[in-house]
C-alpha positions as a Python dict, from the first residue, in 0.01 Angstrom:
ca = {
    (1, 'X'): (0, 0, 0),
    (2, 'X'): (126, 330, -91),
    (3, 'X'): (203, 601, 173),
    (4, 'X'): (-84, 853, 166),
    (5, 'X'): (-320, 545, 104),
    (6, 'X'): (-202, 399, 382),
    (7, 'X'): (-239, 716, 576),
    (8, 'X'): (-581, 780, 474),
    (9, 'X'): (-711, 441, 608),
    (10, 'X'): (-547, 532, 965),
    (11, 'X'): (-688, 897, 950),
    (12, 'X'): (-1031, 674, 874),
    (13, 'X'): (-932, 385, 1129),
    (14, 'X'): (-870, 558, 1469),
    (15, 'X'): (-1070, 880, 1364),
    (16, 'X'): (-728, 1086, 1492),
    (17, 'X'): (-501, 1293, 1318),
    (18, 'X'): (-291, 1235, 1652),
    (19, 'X'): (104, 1130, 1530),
    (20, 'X'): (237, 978, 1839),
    (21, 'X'): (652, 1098, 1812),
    (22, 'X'): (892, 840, 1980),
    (23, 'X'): (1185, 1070, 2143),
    (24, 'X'): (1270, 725, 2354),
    (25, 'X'): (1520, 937, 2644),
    (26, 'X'): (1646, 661, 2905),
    (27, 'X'): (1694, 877, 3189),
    (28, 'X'): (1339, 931, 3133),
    (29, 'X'): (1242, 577, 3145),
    (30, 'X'): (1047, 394, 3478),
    (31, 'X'): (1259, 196, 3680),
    (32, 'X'): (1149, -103, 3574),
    (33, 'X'): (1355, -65, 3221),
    (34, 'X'): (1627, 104, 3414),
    (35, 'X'): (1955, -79, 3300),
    (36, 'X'): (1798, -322, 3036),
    (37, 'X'): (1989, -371, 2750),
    (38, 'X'): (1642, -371, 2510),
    (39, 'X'): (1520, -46, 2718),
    (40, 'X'): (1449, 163, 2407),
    (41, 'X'): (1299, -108, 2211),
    (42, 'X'): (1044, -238, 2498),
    (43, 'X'): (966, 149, 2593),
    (44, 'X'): (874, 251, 2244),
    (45, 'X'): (666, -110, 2179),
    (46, 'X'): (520, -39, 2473),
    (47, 'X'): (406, 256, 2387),
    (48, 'X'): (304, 200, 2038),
    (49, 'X'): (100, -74, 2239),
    (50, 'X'): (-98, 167, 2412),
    (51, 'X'): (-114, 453, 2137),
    (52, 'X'): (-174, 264, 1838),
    (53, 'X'): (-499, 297, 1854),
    (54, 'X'): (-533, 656, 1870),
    (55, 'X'): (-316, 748, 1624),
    (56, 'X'): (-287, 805, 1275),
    (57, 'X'): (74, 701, 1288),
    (58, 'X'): (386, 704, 1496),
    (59, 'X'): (684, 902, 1430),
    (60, 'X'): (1063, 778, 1545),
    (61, 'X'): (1311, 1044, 1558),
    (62, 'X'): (1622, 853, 1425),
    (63, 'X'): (1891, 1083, 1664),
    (64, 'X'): (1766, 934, 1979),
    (65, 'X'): (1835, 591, 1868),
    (66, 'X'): (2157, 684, 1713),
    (67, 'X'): (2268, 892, 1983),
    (68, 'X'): (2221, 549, 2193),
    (69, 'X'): (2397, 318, 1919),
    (70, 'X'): (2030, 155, 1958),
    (71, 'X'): (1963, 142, 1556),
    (72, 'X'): (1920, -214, 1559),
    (73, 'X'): (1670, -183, 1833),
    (74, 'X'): (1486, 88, 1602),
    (75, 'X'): (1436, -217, 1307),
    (76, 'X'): (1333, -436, 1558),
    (77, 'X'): (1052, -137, 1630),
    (78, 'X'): (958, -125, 1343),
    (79, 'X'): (948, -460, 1234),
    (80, 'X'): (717, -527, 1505),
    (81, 'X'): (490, -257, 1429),
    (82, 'X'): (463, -380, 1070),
    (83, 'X'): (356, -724, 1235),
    (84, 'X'): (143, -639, 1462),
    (85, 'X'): (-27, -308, 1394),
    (86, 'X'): (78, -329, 1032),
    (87, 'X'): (-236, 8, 946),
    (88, 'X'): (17, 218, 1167),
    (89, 'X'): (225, 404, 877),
    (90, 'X'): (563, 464, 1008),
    (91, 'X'): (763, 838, 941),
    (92, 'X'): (1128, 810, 1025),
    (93, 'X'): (1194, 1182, 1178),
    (94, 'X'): (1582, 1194, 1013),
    (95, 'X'): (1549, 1524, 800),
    (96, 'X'): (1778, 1407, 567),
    (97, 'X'): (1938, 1654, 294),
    (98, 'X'): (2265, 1588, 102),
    (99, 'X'): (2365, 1523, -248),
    (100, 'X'): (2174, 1283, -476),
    (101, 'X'): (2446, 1018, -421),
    (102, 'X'): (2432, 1039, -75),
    (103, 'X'): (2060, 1108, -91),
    (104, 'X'): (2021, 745, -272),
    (105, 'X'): (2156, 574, 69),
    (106, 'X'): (1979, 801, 285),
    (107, 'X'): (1689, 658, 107),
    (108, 'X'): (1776, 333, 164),
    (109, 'X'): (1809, 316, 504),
    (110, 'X'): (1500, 490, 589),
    (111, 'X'): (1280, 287, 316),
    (112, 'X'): (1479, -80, 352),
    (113, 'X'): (1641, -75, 627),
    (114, 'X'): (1387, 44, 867),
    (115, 'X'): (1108, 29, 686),
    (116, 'X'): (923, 342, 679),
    (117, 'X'): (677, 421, 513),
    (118, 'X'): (819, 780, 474),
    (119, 'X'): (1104, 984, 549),
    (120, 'X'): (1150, 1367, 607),
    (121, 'X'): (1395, 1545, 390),
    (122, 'X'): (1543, 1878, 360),
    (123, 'X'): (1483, 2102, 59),
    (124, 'X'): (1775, 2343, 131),
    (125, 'X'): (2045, 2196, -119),
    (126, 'X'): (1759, 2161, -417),
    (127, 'X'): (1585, 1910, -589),
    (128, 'X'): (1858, 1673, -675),
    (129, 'X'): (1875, 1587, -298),
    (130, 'X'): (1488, 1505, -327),
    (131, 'X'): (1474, 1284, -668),
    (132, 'X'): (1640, 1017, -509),
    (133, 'X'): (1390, 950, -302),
    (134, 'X'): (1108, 967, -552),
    (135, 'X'): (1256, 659, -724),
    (136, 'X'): (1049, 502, -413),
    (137, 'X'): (721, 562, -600),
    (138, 'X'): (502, 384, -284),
    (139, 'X'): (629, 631, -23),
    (140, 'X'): (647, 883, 145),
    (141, 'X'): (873, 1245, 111),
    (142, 'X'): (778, 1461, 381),
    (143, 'X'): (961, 1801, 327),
    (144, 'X'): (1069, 2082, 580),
    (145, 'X'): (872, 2406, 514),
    (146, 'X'): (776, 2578, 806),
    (147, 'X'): (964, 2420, 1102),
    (148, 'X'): (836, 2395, 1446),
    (149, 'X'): (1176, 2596, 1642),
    (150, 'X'): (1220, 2973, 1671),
    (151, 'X'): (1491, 2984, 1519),
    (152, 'X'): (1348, 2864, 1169),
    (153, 'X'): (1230, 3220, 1063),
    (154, 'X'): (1582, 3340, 981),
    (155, 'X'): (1601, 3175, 697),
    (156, 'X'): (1255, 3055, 639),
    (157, 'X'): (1100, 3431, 616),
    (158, 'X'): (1356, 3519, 340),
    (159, 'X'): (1149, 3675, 67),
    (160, 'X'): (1252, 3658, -274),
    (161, 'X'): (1261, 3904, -556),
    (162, 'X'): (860, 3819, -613),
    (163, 'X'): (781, 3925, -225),
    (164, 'X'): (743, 3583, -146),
    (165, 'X'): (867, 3411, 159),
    (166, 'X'): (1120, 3126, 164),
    (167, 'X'): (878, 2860, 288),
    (168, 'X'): (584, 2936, 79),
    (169, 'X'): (859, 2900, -184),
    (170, 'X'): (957, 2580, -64),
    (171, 'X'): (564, 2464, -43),
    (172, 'X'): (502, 2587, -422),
    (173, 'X'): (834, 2412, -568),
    (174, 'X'): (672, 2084, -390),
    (175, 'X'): (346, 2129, -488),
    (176, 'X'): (417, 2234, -827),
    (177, 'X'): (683, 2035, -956),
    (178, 'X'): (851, 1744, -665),
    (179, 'X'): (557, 1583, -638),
    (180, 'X'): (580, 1340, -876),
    (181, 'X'): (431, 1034, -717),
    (182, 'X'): (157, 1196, -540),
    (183, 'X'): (349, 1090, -202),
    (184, 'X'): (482, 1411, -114),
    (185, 'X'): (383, 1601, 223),
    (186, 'X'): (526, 1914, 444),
    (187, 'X'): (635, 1993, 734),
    (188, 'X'): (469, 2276, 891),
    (189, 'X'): (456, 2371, 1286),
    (190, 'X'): (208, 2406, 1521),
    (191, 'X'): (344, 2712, 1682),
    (192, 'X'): (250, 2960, 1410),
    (193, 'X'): (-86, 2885, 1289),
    (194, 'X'): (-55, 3213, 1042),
    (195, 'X'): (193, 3058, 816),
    (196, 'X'): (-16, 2684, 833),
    (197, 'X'): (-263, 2848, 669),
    (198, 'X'): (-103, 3032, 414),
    (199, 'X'): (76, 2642, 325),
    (200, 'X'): (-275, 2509, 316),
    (201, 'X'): (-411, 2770, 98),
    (202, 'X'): (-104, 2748, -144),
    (203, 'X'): (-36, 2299, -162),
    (204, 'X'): (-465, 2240, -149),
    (205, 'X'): (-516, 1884, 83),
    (206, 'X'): (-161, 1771, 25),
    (207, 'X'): (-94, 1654, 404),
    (208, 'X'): (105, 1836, 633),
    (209, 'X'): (308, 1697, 902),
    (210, 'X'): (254, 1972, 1214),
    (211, 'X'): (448, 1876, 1551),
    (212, 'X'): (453, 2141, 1815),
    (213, 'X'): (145, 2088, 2014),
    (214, 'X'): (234, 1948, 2411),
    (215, 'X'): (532, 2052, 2517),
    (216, 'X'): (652, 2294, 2244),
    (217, 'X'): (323, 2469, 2338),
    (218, 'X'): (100, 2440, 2010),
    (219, 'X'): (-245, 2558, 2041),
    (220, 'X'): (-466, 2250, 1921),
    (221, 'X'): (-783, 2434, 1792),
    (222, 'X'): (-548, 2737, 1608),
    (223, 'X'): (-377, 2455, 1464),
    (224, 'X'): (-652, 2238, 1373),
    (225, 'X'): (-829, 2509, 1175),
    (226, 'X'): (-554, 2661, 984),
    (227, 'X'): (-442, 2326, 911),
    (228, 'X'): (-725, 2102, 806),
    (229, 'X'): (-824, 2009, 423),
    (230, 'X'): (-1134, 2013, 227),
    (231, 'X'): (-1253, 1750, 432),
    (232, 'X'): (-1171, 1851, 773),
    (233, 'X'): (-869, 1578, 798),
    (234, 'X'): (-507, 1650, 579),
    (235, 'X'): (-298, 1653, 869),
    (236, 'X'): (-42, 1402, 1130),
    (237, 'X'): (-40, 1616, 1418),
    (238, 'X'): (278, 1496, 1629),
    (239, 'X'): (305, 1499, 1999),
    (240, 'X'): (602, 1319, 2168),
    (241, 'X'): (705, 1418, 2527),
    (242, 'X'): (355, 1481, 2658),
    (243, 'X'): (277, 1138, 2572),
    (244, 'X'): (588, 896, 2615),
    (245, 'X'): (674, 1075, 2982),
    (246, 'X'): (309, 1166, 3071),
    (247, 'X'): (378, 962, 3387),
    (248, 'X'): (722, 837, 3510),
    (249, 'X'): (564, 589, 3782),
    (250, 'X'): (459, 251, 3758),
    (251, 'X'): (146, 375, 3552),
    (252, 'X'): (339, 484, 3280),
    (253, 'X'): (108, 293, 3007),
    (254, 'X'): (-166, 376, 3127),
    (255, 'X'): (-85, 720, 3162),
    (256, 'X'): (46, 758, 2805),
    (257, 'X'): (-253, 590, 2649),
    (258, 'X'): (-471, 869, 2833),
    (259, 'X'): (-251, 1130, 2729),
    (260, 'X'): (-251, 1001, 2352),
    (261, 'X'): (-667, 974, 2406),
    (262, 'X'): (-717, 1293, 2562),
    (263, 'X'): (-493, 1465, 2255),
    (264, 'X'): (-696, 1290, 1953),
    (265, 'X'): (-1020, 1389, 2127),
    (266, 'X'): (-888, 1772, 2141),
    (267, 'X'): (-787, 1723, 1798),
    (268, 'X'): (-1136, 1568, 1720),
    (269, 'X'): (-1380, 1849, 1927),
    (270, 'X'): (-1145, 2141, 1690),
    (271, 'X'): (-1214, 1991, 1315),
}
């Protein structure tokens, strides 16, 4: 199944537009994985356990498994989420961006190695950095336009000589011409609603990728209403920390399943 078919059934399956981020931290984790040599793995199944079911998708950043020399416990993720909640699309966080021969390998470790059914890229060294990963016709190219951090505007509000700002720039070159397969999506972020809906506006219901809600402080309804398509879906709405540490007791699951609940309802009551 291709990725935004694949994505559509989720948004369809678990009524949520909820993306549940895995940021797996082990000083963060309960005692009972304290010292385990599988900590990361078991913490994120765990919680892909208890989430799956509100989500339209989960979303491992590739740096905290890296950072951990945990990468093979990252294909054992998501081999088992392929297995056992195999309507879960997977997006490998790695914001890739490099030269089309290094772009080619990039490729295949997010698409072969790990599996994903989509990776995000950057768009700052061109398109030649992108094509490679077109050549994957079933999946997914989720490209940074309007990131999350503060720091993004000083580049991203660049206009150029036609008034218009870097990242609507970014979103038209996508829209208009990278887009090949129909698998393309962008990353926009939840803490300025503004320039969400001037992406939506410009790239009609191609989805959007929007973390910053929870801890990065997002406003859920803004959000949701900037953000949303034609038909009131269009979007993978990522929250991470609230979810994975919403407790750090021995209720930890439970916790995280009512955190993920709670944040697909808010999602839900703002469409």
């Amino acid at each position: 199944m291709i990725f935004t078919q694949k994505l559509e059934h989720a948004w369809a399956a678990s009524n949520s537009m909820l993306m549940v981020g895995l940021d797996p931290d082990p000083q963060r984790f309960p005692a009972e994985l304290q010292g385990r040599p599988d900590a990361i793995f078991e913490f994120c199944r765990a919680i892909v356990d208890v989430t799956a079911q509100y989500a339209c998708g989960v979303k491992p950043q590739i740096a905290y498994f890296s950072a951990q020399r945990a990468e093979d416990q990252l294909e054992a993720l998501c081999e088992y989420i392929h297995e056992y909640h195999p309507g879960l699309p997977i997006v490998l966080d790695a914001k890739r961006g490099d030269i089309g021969s290094t772009a080619d390998q990039y490729a295949r470790e997010a698409y072969e190695r790990y599996q994903a059914d989509a990776v995000t890229v950057s768009p700052y060294m061109g398109f030649d950095t992108i094509e490679p990963y077109l050549a994957w016709k079933s999946k997914g190219v989720i490209v940074l336009c309007r990131t999350s951090n503060k720091g993004g505007s000083d580049l991203q509000f660049i206009e150029s000589k036609d008034s218009v700002p870097l990242y609507l720039h970014v979103a038209g070159l996508v829209a208009d011409r990278w887009n090949t397969n129909g698998q393309c999506a962008l990353v926009v972020g939840a803490t300025f609603p503004d320039e969400i809906a001037k992406v939506r506006a410009r790239v009609g219901d191609m989805p959007l990728l929007v973390p910053g809600i929870g801890a990065q402080g997002g406003d859920i309804p803004s959000t949701v209403k900037a953000g949303r398509d034609s038909r009131g879906a269009g979007m993978m709405i990522n929250s991470s920390r609230a979810i994975l540490y919403a407790s750090g007791g021995d209720d930890w699951r439970e916790a995280a399943a009512l955190a993920a609940r709670s944040t697909r309802d808010a999602i839900n009551a703002a469409r």
